[in-house]
NULUM-698051 format. One record per residue (C-alpha): residue number from 0; x, y, z; residue in one letter. Coordinates in steps of 0.25 Angstrom, whole numbers. Last residue first. Layout:
residues N
   lumdo      xx      yy      zz   zagu
     NUM       X       Y       Z      A
...
This chain:
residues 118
   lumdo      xx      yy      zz   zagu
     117     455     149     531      X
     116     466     159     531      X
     115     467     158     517      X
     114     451     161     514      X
     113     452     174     521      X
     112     464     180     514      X
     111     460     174     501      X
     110     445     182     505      X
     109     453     195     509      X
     108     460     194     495      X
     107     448     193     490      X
     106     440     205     496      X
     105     453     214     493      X
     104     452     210     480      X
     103     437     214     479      X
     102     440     226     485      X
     101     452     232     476      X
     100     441     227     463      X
      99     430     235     470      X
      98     441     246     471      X
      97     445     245     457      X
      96     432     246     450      X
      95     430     258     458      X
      94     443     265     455      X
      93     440     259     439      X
      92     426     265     439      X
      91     431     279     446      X
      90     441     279     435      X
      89     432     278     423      X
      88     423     287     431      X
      87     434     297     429      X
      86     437     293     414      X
      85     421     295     409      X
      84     423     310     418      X
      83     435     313     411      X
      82     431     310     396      X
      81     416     318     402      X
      80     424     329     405      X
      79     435     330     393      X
      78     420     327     383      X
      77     413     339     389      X
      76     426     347     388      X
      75     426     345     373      X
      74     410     347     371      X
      73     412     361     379      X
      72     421     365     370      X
      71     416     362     358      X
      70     403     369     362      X
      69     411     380     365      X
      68     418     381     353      X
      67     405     381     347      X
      66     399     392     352      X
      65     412     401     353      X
      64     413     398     337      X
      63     397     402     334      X
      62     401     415     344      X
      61     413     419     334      X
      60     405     417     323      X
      59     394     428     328      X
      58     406     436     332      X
      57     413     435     318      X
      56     400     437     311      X
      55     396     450     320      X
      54     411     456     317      X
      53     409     453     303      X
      52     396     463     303      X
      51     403     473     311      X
      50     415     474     302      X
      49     407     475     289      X
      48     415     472     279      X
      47     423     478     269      X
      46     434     468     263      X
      45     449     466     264      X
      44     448     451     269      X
      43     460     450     279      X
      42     456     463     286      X
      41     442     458     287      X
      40     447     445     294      X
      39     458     452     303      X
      38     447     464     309      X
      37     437     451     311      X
      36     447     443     318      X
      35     449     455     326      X
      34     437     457     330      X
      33     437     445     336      X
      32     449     443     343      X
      31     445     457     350      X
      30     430     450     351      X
      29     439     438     360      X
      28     436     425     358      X
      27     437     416     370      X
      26     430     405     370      X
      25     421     403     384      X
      24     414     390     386      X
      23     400     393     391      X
      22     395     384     399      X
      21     384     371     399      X
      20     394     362     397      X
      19     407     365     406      X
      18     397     367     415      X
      17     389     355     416      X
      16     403     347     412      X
      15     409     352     424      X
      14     396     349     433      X
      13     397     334     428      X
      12     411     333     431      X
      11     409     335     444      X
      10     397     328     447      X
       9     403     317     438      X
       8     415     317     449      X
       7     408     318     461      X
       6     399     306     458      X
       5     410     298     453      X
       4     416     301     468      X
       3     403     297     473      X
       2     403     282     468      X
       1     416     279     473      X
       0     430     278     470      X
């Protein structure tokens, strides 16, 4: 393999990780899930609250856990692309090492074929 092929290849990965970085990564919460979280948690406690007032925490709470999440997300899938892309250029560099190795047999075998005729 050859130089240009490792090129293509951290281009490649390179825009994947661009985007996969600097995008949002959707969670899915739902506001019927939500609301009735909320509904089942002032149930369970039998006091008088103020629905509205919970409902802003809850939302509010909900956001800090969609914020982090996707941070966590995003650091996961950063470390599967760059694991891929150090195992990729692991195997350019062994094709590479192996064809110079493949030529240089073939380059001494051609000098033993050369020096016995002689």
């Amino acid at each position: 393999m050859d130089r240009n092929v490792l090129i293509v290849v951290a281009i490649i990965f390179g825009v994947f990780f661009g985007v996969f970085t600097w995008s949002e990564v959707p969670v899915a919460i739902t506001e019927d899930e939500v609301l009735a979280a909320v509904d089942d948690a002032i149930a369970e406690t039998n006091l008088e609250v103020d629905r509205a007032e919970v409902q802003q925490v809850v939302n509010k709470s909900i956001e800090n856990l969609k914020a982090r999440q996707s941070k966590r997300l995003k650091y996961l899938v950063s470390a599967y692309f760059i694991m891929w892309f150090i195992f990729i250029v692991y195997a350019l560099r062994l094709s590479q090492t192996q064809s110079k190795l493949r030529k240089r047999l073939d380059q001494l075998q051609a000098g033993l074929e050369t020096h016995g005729t002689e």
